[in-house]
N, C-alpha and C positions, 0 to 999 in steps of 0.2 A: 522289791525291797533290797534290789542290790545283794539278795543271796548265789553268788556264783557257782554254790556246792548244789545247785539244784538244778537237775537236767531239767530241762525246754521239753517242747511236745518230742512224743515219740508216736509212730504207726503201731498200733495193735489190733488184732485181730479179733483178742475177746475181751470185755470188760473187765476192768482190775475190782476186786471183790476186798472187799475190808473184813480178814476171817474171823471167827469165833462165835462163841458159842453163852447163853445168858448164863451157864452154869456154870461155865469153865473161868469167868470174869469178877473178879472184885471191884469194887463200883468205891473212885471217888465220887462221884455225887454231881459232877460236872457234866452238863449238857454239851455235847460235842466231843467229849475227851473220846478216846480210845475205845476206852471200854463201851462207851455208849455208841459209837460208831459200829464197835462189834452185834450188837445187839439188835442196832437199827437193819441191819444187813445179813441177820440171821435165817430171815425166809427168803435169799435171793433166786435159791431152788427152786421157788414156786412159781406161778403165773402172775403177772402185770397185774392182775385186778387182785390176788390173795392177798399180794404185798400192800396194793392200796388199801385194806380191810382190815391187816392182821398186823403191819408190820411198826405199829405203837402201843399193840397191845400190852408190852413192857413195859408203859408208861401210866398203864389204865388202876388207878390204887382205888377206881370205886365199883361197886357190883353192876352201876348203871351200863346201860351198853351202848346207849347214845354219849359219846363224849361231853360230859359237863362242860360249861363256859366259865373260865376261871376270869376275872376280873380287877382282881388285886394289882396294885403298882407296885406293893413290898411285901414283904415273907421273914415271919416271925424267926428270929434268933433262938439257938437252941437255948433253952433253960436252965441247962447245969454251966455252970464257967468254965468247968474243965473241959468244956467240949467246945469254945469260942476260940474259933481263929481267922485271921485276917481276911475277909473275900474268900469264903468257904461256908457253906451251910448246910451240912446234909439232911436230906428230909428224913427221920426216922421210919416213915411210913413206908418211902420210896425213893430209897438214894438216889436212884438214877432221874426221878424228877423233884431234884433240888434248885434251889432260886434265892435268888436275894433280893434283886430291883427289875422291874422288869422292863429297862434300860435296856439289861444284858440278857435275862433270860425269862421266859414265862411258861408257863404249863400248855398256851394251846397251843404256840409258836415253836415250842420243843416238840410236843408230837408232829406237828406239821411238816418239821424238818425230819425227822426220823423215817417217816414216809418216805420223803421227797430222797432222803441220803440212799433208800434203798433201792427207789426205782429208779434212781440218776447215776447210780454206779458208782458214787462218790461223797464225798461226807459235804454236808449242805446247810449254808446260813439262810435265812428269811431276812428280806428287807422291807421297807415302809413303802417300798415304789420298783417297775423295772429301774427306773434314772434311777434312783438312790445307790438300786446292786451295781451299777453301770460306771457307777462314781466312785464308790465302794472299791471296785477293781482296780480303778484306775491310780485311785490314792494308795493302794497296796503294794502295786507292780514297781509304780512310778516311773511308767518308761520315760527315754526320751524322745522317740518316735512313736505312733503306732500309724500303721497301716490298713487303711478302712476303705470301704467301698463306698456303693450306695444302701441303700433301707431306710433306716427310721431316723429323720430328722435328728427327734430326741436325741438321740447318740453322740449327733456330730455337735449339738449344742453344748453338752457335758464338754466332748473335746474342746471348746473355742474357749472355755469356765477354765478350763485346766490348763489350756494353752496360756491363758492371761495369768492364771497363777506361779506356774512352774516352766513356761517354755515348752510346754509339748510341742513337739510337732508334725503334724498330718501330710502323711503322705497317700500315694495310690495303693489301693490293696494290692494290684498287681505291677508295684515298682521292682526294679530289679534289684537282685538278692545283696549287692552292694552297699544300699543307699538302708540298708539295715545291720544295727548292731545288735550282739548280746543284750538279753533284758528289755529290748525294743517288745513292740504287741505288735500280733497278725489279730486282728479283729474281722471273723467272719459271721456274718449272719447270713444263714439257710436257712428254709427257703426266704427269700428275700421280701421286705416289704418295700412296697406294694404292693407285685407282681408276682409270686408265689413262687417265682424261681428260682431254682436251689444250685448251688454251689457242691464243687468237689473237694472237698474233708480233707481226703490223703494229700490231695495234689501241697494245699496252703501246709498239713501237718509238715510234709517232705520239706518244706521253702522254709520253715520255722527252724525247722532242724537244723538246714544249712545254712543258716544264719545265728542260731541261736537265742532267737523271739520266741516268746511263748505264743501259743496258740490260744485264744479265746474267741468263743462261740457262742455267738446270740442266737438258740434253738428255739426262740418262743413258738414259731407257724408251724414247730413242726415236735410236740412234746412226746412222750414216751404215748404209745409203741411206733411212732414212726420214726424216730431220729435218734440216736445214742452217742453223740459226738468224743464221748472219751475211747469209744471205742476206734476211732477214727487217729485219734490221738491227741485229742484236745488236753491242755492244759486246764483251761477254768472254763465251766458251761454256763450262761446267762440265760435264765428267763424273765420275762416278763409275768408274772405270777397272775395280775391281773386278769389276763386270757384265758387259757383254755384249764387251769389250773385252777380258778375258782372258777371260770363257767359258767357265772350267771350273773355275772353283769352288774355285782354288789360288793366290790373290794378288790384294793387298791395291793401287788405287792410284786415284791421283787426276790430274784433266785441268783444265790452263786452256789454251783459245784464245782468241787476241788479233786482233780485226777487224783486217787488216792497216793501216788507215788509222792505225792509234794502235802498229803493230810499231816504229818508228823508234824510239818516244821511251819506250815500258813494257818491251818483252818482257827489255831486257837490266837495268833497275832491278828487275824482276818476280826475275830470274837470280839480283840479288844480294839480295832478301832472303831466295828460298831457302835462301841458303846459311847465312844468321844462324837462320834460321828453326829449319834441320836437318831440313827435312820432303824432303828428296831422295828418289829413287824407291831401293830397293835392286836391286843387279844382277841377285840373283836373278829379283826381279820385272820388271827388264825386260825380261833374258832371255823370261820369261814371256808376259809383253807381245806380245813383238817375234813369237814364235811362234802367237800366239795370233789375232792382225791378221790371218794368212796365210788365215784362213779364215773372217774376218770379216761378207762380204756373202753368202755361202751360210748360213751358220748364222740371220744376221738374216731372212733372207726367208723360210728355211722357217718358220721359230718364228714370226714375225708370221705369216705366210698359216693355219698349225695353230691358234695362237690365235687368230684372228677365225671359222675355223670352229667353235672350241669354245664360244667366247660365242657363235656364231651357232645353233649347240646347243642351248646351257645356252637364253637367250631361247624357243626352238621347244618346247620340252620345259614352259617355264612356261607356255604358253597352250595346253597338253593336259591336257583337265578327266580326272580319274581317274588322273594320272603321279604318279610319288613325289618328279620334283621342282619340280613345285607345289606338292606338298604342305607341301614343306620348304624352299624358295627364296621371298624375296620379293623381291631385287632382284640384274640383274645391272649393272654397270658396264663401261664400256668408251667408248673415242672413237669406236669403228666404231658404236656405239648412237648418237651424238650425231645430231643432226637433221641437221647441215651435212655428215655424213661421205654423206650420200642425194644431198645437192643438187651437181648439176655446177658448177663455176666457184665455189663457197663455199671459204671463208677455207681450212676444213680440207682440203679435196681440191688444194688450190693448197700448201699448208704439207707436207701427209704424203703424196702423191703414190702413194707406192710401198707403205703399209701404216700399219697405225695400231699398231702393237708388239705386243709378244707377251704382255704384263701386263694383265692385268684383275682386277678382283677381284668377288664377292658376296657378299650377305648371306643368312644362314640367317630365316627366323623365330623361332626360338630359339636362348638363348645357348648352352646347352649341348651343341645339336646342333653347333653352330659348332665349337667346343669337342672333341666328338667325333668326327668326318667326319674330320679328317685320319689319324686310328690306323687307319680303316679303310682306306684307299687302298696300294696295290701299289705303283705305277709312280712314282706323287709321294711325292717325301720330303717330310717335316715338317718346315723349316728355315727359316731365314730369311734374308735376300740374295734374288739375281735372276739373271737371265743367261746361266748357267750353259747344259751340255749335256742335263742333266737336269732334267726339272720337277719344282718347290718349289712346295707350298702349305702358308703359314702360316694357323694362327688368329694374326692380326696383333697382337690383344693380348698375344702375348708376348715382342713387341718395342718396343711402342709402348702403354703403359699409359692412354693419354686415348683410344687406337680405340675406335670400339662394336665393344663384344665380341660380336657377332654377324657380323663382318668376316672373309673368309675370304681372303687375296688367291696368287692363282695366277700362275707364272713358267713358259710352257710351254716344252719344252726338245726334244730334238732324236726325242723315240721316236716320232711318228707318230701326229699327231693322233686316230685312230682306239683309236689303244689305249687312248689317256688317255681318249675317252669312255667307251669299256667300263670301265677304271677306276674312273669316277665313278659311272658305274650299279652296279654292283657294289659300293662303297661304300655308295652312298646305300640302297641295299636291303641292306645289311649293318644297317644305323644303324639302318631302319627296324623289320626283326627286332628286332635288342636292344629298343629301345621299349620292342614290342608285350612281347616276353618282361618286361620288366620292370615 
């Protein structure tokens, strides 16, 4: 936004906390203000899963304990005159979840975000899509560079939309600190898609700094408790909400957190171009959301812990002379393969602490076994997305038309690491019959 009075990423050490207290707070009535920030962020004491359970409880005005589904598109006007004023509505029931169009704001999409502001270190919009929040950032920042690597297609599509609009221009993520100015974007996404490979946080936050680019971070592979990127020193955190944030493979959304140091002066301009935008979360989906959080850090640790044993598998099985999948495997991918995921006190074991996600992918030796391996498999569907309860593996070229088509990439999901190996064997010896028969 061409704000100059706002520092760029900085390195930190511990997550910046939005303080206060629900008693200590007078409530204008606005979803995202201050105050409600305070609130959202009031059990940040607690543990990953308390805060998924507890930390909208402020928002709950009914005795039910399952959160209602609120459905309305608009919210009745207060009744006395003396109390109407312009784009303001306080709920008498529950200031703090007041609403007027739900454009701008709705009841499941405000708890969702309240959640989300608590376990993301920072105060948090919902979008209709990852690309919406993606676009969303991009129309806020308004660089004229940003600096992107590889990952998600999607992303670089937003850029070429934006490029034709406003002149953006794409450069290498790892271009020299020259060929960036002030208000430029460092766009990093860890762990990376396809390949689950994760990137160093400090290093890009340090290069944002001496340039004075904001740091933005697409964390979708790698959601809380594996990744905390404002603690690294990100500027704006991006998810893809769709993933491992709903979980189950039934709704579409997208995440920006805002380093609280820059909450004052963006998250409520962020608010209002939502609302021109029209990319607001749907109630369904927050509903969705909001249910789906509730079981957030169990779901994440089993899936990360089953997928590092699976590539730790898949890996064991390529350096068995006579096995079929040497035969047929030549490379696995993953962050837990990376050198520095071995070495204690390294970048990555200080950044992913708790797991390096649940996404990996490989490559066949050939295209068409690539190609074929998935018809074979039981347990993993053939689909594409991530997150989910169920494990997905794509041949990724049929989402992504520039992949090599010998890319296989895997989303493990909640059945037990154990099964999905037999799975794979029992595929791969499917694949290998047809062959030989053919």
């Amino acid at each position: 936004m061409g704000d100059t009075n706002i520092t760029p990423a900085t390195t930190a050490t511990e997550p910046e906390l939005v303080q206060g207290l629900a008693h200590e707070i007078p409530s204008d009535g606005a979803p995202n203000s201050s105050e409600s920030q305070a609130l959202a962020t009031r059990l940040q004491h607690l543990s990953l899963a308390a805060q998924t359970i507890h930390a909208d409880d402020y928002l709950n005005s009914h005795p039910s304990i399952a959160p209602p589904m609120h459905v309305s598109t608009t919210f009745r006007y207060n009744d006395n005159p003396d109390e109407l004023y312009p784009w303001a509505n306080k709920n008498p029931l529950n200031p703090h979840d007041s609403h007027i169009y739900s454009r701008d704001s709705a009841p499941n999409a405000t708890r969702l975000e309240a959640i989300l502001t608590s376990i993301l270190h920072g105060p948090t919009l919902s979008y209709s899509s990852g690309l919406a929040a993606f676009h969303a950032l991009l129309t806020f920042l308004n660089p004229r560079r940003i600096a992107i690597g590889g990952g998600y297609h999607g992303c670089h599509g937003v850029i070429k939309l934006m490029s034709k609009l406003t002149g953006l221009q794409m450069l290498d993520l790892d271009c020299p600190d020259a060929d960036l100015q002030p208000g430029d974007v460092l766009h990093v996404e860890t762990p990376l898609n396809p390949t689950g490979e994760a990137r160093d946080l400090q290093f890009y936050a340090e290069k944002a700094r001496r340039t004075g680019a904001y740091l933005t971070v697409d964390a979708t592979f790698a959601p809380p408790p594996l990744l905390d990127p404002l603690q690294w020193g990100a500027d704006v955190v991006m998810h893809s909400g769709t993933k491992y944030f709903g979980g189950h493979s039934d709704m579409l959304c997208g995440v920006l957190a805002v380093a609280p140091r820059h909450a004052g002066k963006w998250i409520q301009l962020m608010r209002e171009e939502r609302l021109v935008l029209g990319s607001t979360l749907g109630s369904l989906e927050g509903w969705l959301g909001l249910r789906s959080l509730r079981t957030l850090e169990v779901r994440v640790r089993k899936q990360s812990q089953d997928g590092e044993k699976l590539v730790k598998w898949l890996t064991g099985e390529m350096a068995r002379e006579g096995g079929i999948v040497k035969e047929m495997v030549r490379e696995v991918r993953h962050a837990s393969l990376q050198k520095e995921a071995e070495e204690e006190g390294s970048w990555l074991k200080r950044q992913m602490p708790n797991g390096f996600g649940p996404v990996f992918c490989f490559f066949m030796k050939d295209e068409a076994d690539a190609k074929r391996l998935p018809s074979k498999l039981q347990l993993f569907h053939h689909a594409t997305s991530l997150g989910g309860v169920e494990s997905l593996i794509e041949w990724r070229s049929m989402s992504d038309v520039e992949c090599d088509k010998r890319l296989l990439r895997v989303s493990v999901g909640l059945e037990g690491w154990e099964d999905l190996r037999d799975d794979l064997v029992q595929a791969f010896d499917a694949l290998a019959k047809e062959k030989k028969a053919a």
